[in-house]
C-alpha positions in Angstrom: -26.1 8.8 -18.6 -25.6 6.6 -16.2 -22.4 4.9 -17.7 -19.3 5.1 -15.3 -17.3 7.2 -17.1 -19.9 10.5 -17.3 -18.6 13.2 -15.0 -20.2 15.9 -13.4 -18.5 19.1 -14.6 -15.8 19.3 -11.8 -15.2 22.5 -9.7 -12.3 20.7 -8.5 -11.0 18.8 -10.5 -8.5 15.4 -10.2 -5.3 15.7 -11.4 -2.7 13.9 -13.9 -0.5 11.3 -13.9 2.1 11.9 -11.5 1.5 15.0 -9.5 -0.2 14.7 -6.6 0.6 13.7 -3.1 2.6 14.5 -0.2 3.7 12.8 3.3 2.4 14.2 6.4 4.5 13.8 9.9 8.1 13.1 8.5 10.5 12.6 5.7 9.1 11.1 2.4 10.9 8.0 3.5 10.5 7.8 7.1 7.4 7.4 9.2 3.4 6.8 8.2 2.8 8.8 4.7 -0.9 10.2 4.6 -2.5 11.9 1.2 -5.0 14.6 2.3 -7.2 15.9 -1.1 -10.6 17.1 -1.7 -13.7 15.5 -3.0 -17.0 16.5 -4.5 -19.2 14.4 -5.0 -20.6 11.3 -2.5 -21.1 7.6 -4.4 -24.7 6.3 -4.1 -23.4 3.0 -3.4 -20.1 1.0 -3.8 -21.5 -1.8 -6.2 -18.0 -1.2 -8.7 -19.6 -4.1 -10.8 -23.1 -2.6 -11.4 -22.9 1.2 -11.0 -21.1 3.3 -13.8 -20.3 6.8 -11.8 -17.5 9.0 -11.0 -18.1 8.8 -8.0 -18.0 5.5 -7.3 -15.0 3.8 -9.0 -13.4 7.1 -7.5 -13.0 5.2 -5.0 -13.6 0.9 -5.6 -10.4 1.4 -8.2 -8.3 1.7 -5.2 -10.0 -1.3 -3.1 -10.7 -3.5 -6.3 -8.1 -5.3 -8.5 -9.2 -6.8 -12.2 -7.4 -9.2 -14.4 -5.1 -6.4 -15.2 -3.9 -2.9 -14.4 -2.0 0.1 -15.8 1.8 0.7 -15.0 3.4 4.4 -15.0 3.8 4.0 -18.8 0.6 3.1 -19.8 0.8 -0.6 -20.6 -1.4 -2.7 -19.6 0.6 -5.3 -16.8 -0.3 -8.5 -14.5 -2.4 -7.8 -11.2 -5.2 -10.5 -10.2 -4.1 -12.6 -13.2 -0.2 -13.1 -13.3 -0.3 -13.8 -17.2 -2.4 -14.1 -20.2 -2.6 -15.7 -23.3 -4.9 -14.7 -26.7 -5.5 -17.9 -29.8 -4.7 -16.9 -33.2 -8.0 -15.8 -34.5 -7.9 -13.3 -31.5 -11.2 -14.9 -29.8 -9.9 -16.6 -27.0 -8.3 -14.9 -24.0 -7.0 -17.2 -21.3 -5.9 -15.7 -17.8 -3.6 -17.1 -15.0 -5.0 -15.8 -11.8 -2.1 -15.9 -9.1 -1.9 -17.9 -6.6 -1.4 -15.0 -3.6 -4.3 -12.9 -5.0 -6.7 -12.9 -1.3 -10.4 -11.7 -0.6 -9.6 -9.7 3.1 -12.9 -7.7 5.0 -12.7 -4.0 5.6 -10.8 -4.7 9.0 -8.0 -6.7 6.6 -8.9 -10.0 7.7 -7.8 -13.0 5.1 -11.8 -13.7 4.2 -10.9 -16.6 0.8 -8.7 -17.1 -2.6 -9.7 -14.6 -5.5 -10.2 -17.9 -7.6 -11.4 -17.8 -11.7 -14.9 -18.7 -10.3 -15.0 -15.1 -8.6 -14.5 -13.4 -12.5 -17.6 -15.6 -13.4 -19.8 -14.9 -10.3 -19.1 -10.9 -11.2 -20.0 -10.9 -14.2 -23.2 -12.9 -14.2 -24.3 -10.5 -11.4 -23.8 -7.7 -13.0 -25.7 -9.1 -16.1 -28.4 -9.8 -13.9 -28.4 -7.3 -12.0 -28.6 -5.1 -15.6 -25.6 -2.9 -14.7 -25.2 0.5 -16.3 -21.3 -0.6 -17.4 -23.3 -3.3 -18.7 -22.8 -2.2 -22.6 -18.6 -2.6 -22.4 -19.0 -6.1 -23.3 -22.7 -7.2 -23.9 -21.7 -7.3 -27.2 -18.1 -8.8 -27.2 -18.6 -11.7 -25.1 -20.0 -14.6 -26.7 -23.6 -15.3 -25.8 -24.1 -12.7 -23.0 -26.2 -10.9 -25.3 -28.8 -13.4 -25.1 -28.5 -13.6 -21.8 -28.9 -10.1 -20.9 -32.3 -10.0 -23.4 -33.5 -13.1 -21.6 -33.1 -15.6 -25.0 -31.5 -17.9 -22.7 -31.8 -18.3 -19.3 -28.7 -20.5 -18.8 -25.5 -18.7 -17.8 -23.2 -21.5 -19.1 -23.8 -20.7 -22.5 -22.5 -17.5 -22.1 -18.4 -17.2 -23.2 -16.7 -17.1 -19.5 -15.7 -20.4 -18.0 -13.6 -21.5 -14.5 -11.5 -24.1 -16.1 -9.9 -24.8 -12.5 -9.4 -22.1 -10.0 -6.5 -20.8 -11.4 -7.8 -20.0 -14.7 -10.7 -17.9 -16.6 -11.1 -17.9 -20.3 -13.3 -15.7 -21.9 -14.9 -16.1 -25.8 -15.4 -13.3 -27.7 -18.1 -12.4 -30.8 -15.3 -10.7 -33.0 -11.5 -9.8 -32.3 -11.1 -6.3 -30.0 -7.4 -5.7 -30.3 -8.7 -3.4 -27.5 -10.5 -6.3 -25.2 -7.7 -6.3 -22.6 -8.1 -2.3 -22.2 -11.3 -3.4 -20.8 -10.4 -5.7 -17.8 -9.5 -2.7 -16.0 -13.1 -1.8 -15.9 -15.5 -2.7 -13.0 -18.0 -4.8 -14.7 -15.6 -7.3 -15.5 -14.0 -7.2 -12.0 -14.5 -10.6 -9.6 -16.7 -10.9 -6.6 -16.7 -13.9 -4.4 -20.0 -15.3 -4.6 -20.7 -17.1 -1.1 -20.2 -12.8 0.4 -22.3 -11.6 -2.1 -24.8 -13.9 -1.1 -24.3 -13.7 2.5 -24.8 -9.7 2.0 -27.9 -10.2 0.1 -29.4 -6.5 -0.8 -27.0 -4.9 1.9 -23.9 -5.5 -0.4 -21.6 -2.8 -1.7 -24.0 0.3 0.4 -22.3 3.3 0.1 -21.9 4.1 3.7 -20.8 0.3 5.1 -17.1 -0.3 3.9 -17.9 -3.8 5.6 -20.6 -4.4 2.6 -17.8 -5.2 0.2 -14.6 -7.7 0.3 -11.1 -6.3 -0.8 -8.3 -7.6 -2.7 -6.8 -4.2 -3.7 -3.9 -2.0 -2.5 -6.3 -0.1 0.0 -8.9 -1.2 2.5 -11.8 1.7 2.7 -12.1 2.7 6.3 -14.8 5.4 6.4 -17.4 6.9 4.2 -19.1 10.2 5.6 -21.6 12.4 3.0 -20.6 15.1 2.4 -17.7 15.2 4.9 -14.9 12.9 4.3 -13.4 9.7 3.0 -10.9 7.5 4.2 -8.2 4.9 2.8 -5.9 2.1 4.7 -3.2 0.9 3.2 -4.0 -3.5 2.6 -0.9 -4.7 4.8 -1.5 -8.1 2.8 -1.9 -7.1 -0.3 0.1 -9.3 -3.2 1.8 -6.2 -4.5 2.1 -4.1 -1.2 6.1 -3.4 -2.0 4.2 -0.6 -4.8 2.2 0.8 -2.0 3.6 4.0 -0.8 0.9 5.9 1.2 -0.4 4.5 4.5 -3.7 6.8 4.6 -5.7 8.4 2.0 -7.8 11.2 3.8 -10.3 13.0 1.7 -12.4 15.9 2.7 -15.6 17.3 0.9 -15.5 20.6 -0.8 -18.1 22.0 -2.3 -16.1 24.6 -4.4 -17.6 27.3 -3.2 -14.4 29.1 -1.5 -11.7 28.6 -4.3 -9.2 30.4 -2.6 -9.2 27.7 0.2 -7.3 24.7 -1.3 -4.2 26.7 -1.8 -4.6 27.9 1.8 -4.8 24.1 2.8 -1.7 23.1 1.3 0.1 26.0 2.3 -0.7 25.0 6.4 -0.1 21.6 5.8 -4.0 20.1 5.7 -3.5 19.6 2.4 -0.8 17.8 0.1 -2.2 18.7 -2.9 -4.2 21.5 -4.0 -6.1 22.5 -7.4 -5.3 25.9 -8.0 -7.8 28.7 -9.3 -6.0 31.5 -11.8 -9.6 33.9 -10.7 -9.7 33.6 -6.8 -8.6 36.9 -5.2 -6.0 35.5 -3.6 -4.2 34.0 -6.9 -1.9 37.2 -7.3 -0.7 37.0 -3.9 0.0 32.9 -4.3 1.7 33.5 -7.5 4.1 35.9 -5.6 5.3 33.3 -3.0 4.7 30.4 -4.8 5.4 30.9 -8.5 8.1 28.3 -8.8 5.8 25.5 -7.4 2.7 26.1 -9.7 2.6 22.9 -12.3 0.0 22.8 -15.1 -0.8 19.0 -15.4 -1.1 17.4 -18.8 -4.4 17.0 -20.7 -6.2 13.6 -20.6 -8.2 12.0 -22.1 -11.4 13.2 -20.3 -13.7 16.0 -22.8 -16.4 18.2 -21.2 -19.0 19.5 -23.5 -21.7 21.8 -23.7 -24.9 19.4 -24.9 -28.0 20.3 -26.3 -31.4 18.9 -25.7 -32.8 18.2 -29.2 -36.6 16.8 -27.0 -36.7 18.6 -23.7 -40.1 17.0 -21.9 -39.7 18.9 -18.3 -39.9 22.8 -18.0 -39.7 23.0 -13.7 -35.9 25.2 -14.3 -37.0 27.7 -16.8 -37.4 31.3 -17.8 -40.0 30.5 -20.8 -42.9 32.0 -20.2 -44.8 30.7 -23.2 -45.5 27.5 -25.0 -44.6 29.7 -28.2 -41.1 29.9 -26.5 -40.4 26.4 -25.5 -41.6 25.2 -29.3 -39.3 28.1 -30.9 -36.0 26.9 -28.5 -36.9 23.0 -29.8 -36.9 23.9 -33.6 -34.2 26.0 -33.0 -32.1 23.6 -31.3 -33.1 20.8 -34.5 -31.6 23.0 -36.9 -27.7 22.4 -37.6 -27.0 25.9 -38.4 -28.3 27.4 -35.5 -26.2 24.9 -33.7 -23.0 25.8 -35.5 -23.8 29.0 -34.6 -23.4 28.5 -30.8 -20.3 26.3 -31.6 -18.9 28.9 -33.7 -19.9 31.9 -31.5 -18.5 30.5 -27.9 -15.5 31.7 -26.9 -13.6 28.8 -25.3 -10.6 30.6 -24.1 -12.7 33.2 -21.9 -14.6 30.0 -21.1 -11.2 28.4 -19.8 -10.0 31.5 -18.2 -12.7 31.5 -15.5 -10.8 28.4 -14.2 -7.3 28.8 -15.6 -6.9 32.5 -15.5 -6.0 34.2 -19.1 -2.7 32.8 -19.0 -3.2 28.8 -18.5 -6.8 29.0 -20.3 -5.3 27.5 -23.8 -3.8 24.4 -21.6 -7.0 22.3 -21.2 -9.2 23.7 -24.2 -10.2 20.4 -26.5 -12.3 20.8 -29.9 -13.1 17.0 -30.6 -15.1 14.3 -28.6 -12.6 12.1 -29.6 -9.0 13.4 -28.2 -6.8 14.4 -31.7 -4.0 12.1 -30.2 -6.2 8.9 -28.5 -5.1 6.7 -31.1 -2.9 6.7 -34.2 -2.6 5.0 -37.5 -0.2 5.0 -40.9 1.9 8.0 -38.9 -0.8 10.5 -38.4 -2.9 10.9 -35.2 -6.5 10.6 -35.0 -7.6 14.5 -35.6 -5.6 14.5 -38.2 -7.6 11.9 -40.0 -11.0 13.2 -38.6 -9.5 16.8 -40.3 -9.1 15.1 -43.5 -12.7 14.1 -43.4 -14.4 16.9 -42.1 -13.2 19.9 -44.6 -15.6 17.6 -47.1 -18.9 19.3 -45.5 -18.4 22.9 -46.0 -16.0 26.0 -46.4 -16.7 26.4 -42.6 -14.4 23.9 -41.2 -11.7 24.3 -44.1 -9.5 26.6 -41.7 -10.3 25.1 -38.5 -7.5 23.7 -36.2 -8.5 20.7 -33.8 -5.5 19.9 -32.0 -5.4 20.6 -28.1 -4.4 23.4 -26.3 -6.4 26.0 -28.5 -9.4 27.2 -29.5 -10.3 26.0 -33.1 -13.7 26.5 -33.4 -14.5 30.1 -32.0 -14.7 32.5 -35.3 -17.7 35.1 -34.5 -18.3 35.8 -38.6 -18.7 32.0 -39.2 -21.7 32.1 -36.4 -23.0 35.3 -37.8 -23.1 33.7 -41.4 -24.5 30.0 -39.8 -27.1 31.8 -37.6 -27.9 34.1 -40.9 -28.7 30.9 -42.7 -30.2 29.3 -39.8 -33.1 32.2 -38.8 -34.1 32.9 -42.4 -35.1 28.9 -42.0 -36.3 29.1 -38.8 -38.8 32.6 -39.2 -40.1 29.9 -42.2 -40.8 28.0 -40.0 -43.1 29.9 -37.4 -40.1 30.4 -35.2 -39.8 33.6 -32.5 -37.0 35.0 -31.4 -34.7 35.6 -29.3 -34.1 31.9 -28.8 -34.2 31.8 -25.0 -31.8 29.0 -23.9 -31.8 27.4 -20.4 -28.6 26.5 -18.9 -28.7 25.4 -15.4 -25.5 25.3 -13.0 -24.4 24.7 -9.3 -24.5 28.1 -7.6 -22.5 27.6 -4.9 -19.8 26.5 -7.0 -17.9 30.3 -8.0 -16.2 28.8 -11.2 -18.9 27.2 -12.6 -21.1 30.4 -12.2 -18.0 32.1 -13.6 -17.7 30.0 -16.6 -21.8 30.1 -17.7 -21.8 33.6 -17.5 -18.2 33.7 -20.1 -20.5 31.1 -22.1 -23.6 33.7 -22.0 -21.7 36.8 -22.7 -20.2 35.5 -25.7 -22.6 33.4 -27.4 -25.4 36.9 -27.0 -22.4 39.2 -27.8 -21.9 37.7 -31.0 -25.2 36.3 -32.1 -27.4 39.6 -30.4 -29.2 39.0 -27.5 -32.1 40.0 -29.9 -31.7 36.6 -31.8 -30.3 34.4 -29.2 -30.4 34.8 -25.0 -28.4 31.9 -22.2 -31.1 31.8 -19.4 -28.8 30.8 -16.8 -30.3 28.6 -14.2 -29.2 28.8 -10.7 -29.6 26.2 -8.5 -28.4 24.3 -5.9 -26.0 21.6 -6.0 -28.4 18.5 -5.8 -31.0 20.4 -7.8 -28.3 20.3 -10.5 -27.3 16.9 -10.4 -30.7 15.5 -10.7 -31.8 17.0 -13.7 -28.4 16.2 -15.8 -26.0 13.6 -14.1 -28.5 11.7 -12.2 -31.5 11.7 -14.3 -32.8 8.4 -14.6 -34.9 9.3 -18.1 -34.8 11.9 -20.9 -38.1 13.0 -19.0 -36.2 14.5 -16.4 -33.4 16.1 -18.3 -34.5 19.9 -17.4 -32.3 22.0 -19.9 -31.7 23.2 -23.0 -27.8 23.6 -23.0 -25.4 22.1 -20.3 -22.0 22.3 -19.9 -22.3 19.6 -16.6 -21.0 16.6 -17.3 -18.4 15.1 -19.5 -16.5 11.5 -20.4 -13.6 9.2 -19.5 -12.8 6.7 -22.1 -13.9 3.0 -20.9 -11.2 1.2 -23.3 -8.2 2.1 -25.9 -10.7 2.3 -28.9 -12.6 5.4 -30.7 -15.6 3.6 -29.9 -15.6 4.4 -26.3 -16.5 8.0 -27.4 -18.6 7.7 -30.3 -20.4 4.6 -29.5 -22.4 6.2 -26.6 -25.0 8.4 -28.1 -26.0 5.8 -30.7 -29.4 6.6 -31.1 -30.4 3.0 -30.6 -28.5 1.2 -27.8 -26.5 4.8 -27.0 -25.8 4.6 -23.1 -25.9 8.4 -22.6 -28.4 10.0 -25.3 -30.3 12.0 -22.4 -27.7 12.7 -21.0 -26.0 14.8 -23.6 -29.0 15.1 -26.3 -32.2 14.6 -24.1 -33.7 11.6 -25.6 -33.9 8.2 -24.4 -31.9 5.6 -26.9 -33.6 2.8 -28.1 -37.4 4.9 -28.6 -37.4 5.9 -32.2 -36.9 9.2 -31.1 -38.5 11.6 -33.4 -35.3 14.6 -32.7 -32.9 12.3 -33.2 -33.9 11.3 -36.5 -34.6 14.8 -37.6 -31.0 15.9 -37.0 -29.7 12.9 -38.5 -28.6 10.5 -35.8 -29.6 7.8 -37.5 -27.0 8.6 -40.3 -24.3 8.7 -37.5 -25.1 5.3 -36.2 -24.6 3.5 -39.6 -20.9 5.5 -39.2 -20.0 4.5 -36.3 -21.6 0.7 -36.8 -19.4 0.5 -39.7 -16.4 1.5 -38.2 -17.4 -1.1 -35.8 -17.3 -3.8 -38.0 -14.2 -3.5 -38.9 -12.4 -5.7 -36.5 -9.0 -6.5 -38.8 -7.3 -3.7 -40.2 -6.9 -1.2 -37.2 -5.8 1.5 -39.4 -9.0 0.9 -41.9 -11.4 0.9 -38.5 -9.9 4.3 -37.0 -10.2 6.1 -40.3 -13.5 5.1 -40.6 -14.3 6.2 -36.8 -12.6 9.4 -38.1 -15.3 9.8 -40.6 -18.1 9.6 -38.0 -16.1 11.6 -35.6 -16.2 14.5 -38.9 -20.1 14.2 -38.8 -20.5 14.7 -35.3 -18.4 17.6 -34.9 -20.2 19.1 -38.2 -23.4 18.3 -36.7 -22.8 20.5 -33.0 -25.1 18.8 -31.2 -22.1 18.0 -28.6 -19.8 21.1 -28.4 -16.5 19.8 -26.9 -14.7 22.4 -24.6 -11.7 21.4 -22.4 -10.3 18.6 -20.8 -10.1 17.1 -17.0 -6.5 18.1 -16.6 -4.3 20.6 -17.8 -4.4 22.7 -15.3 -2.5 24.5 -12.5 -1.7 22.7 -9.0 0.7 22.3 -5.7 2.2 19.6 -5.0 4.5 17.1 -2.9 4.4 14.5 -5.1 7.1 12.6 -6.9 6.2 13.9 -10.7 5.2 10.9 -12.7 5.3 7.8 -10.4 1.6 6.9 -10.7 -0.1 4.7 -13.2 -0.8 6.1 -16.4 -3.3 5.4 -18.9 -5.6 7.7 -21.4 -8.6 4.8 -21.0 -9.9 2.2 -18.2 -9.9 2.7 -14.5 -6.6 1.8 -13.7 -4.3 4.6 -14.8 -6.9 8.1 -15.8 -6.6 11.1 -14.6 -10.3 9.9 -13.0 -10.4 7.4 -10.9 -7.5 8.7 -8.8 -5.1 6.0 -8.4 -3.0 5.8 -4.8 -1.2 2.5 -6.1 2.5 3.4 -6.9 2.3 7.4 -5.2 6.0 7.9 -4.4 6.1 11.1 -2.2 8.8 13.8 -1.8 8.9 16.7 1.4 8.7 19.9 -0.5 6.4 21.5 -3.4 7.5 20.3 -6.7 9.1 23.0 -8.6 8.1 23.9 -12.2 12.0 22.8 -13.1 11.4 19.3 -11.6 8.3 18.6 -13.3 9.8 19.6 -16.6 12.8 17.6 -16.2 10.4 14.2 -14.8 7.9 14.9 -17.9 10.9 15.1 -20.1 12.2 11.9 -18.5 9.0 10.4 -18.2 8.3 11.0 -22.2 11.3 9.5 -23.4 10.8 6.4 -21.4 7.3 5.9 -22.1 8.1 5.9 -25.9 10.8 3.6 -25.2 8.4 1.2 -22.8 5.8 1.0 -25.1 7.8 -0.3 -27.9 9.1 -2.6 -26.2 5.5 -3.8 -24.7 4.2 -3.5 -28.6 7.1 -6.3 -29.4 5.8 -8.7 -26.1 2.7 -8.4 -27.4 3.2 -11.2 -29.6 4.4 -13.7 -27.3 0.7 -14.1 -25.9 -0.6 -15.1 -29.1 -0.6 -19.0 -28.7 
């Protein structure tokens, strides 16, 4: 759970590539340009190589450069290293760090060289210091494994070396045609080692922007909980030519008042503003403002409804009897019953409490795995996941899983899966109605709003005789603890949850699938309520174990990409079969204002360096006025064409680093 890229279910949410800033004070090209935007949710500390959250690489993305970053295309380009180089067998990746590349304190003072040693001291920290992003490459580096288990005790061994201070070579176990995907990622970022000591337990504290160095394109000025964040522009930075905006301002929200960012942009507070289709005061907006309202693309960022297979805690619940809480566990271990929720939720009145009836279809998502991450032998990835799935039943022979609609919702499929499933379950002991808990943040309106879509439909279809949503209000910290920021399964107080989601780490299926491996899974309690690695009794009931072998085998297929995505496809096909993780929409896709240049920041479906989350400010070109639906059209048009152009052209470099 606690793996970077899990999200708490956003109220707000962060928007796409290319659509969101704006100057304050002034012309887009004259004077100091400031980005005012909302925030959420406070980091607990700043530690980019140990912690995993949201919340934190939010902002140390923006402070921290890696080895390499994401331009506006989506390649992967030079930033602390200034070239690369791969051997033949694809196990050796050799990195020229550049010789302008600085360390600088909060206050922008020249501290030392970013040197090769600095990529060594970070990621030996992080080892020892067992950090949740830990996982990205335990496995991939040579020997780290055994360092990280304690085998050996001697660093050295382990497959990063400092040849000089203008080099760092790193060894891998197996090829990853993916492995540069994952510089971009914290855990692999530098740190320079005589700070870190200096700093001793006080490094990287959430509310000291003096407790970390900087070599990025911002300094971080100000950290207030739950109040406001603030950026600097790095007047030294190597690359400060691509640095736009002078001052990122960020104010909390706690998306309780929906109606308010739109009246924030509209006085000039804010320069950006996520819109909400079911706030009163939409009709009126979309009167005035029609021709600036821009629905963002989707990214690669699913939120899902999860079920607890093991629930241990009962302090957020409407049970009343043991005989209940046994009855909602067998229920929730049997796959029919399960399919019966997937097949019984109607996504598009789900969507529709955020992006009113007529955007809902724009951010709705029906596979863990995005249908269009990656691509092989001319078809996409849900195309070969579709392939595999029709193979477990009639059910899923007519079902559609591309973006942008809802291909799952078909109320006589759940009737005929919860049929099946409570003539097994009476068998069984079982009582019903199944009461279901399904806690969210109360003062947040659209989360509240989408719940009680969730409830209505699910009970409408299935009775509320057979099945009832016990929705759980609570507050906003209440919340988090018991899915985001539970430390153990133990504390995973839910039956359901539609609160968090994931950003993919790297450019490989695995990202996804990988992470609720029942054995070294990073986020099992998170979404299934068992901790990984315990020989859960659950998770071998519903057939976890099965998936691993899927998902290991697709692993170990490091030659033939084509052979290892169709093979992800196939486990992919048994998770979706199996509903234990419901997929429901995506981060972006949805509707926003604007005075941002469509399309000038870095792009990338994986990694922290071009998402949709972090937010990037690197690159932000800024324009005076609202963008118009025409001009974002046109720029995504624009944008499109060049991309496909730009990342042939990368494709064909590619083999130039191969020495």
């Amino acid at each position: 759970m606690k793996t970077r890229k899990v999200l708490a279910l956003a109220g707000v949410t962060l928007l796409a590539a290319g659509v969101l800033a704006a100057c304050s004070g002034g012309s887009a090209t004259k004077g100091e340009q400031t980005f005012a935007f909302t925030y959420e949710t406070d980091p607990d500390n700043l530690n980019y190589l140990t912690t995993s959250k949201a919340a934190t690489s939010n902002i140390t993305s923006n402070v921290i450069d890696g080895l390499l970053e994401n331009d506006r295309y989506g390649n992967l380009v030079p930033s602390m290293a200034e070239d690369w180089s791969v051997s033949k067998d694809g196990l050796t990746y050799t990195y020229k760090i550049r010789q302008d590349a600085k360390w600088y304190t909060s206050e922008g003072e020249e501290y030392a060289p970013v040197k090769a040693q600095d990529f060594v001291t970070g990621l030996k920290y992080a080892t020892d210091k067992k950090s949740q992003a830990l996982y990205l490459v335990q496995d991939s580096i040579k020997g780290l494994d055994a360092y990280a288990k304690g085998e050996n005790k001697d660093f050295s061994q382990v497959g990063i070396k400092a040849l000089d201070d203008q080099t760092v070579q790193y060894t891998l176990n197996k090829p990853e045609s993916f492995w540069n995907s994952k510089t971009t990622m914290g855990v692999l970022a530098p740190v320079n080692e005589e700070f870190l000591n200096s700093k001793g337990d006080d490094f990287a504290k959430a509310t000291d922007p003096s407790s970390i160095l900087y070599n990025g394109p911002y300094l971080l000025k100000s950290l207030v909980a739950k109040s406001s964040v603030e950026f600097a522009k790095n007047p030294n930075y190597w690359d400060k030519d691509n640095v736009h905006v002078d001052k990122i301002k960020l104010s909390f929200w706690d998306g309780q008042d929906t109606s308010k960012p739109a009246e924030n942009f509209k006085d000039g507070s804010l320069t950006a503003a996520r819109l909400y289709p079911t706030s009163a005061s939409f009709a009126e907006l979309e009167k005035t403002m029609k021709d600036n309202i821009v629905y963002t693309q989707q990214d690669s960022t699913t939120y899902l409804v999860g079920t607890n297979i093991d629930r241990q805690s009962y302090k957020y619940t409407s049970k009343t009897s043991d005989e209940q809480k046994t009855s909602t566990k067998k229920a929730l271990l049997n796959k029919d019953f399960r399919q019966a929720i997937a097949f019984g939720f109607d996504r598009t009145a789900y969507a529709s409490q955020v992006n009113g009836a007529s955007g809902a279809s724009k951010i709705l998502r029906n596979l863990f795995v995005p249908p269009t991450f990656v691509q092989a032998d001319g078809k996409n990835f849900g195309d070969m996941v579709k392939e595999k799935l029709v193979t477990y039943g009639d059910e899923w022979k007519d079902v559609n899983l591309a973006d942008a609609q809802d291909g799952l919702y078909n109320p006589e499929k759940a009737k005929a899966e919860f049929a099946k499933a409570k003539s097994a379950l009476q068998a069984e002991g079982v009582q019903f109605p199944i009461h279901l808990d399904m806690p969210v943040d109360q003062t947040a309106t659209t989360k509240v709003q989408r719940v009680q879509s969730f409830k209505q439909s699910v009970e409408e279809t299935l009775g509320a005789d057979n099945v009832v949503i016990d929705i759980q209000q609570l507050q906003k910290d209440e919340v988090l603890n018991i899915t985001y920021f539970a430390e153990t399964a133990a504390g995973e107080d839910w039956d359901i949850s539609d609160n968090v989601g994931w950003t993919p780490d790297f450019a490989d299926p695995s990202t996804y699938l990988d992470i609720i491996k029942p054995s070294v899974g990073e986020n099992t309690k998170t979404y299934l309520g068992f901790d990984s690695g315990t020989d859960n009794a659950a998770a071998k009931k519903v057939g976890l174990n099965d998936y691993e072998k899927l998902v290991t085998e697709a692993g170990n297929e490091t030659i033939d990409v084509a052979k290892r995505y169709d093979k992800y496809a196939v486990a992919q096909a048994w998770l979706t079969d199996s509903a234990l993780i419901i997929p429901t929409t995506s981060l972006t896709g949805r509707p926003i204002l604007s005075k941002m240049v469509p399309f000038t920041m870095p792009f990338a479906f994986s990694g922290n360096k071009g998402t949709s989350d972090p937010l990037l400010y690197k690159y932000l070109e800024l324009q005076d006025k609202a963008v118009t639906v025409d001009e974002y059209q046109k720029a995504q048009d624009k944008w499109m064409k060049e991309k496909e152009e730009s990342n042939k052209k990368a494709q064909e470099e590619l083999a130039k680093h191969v020495k």
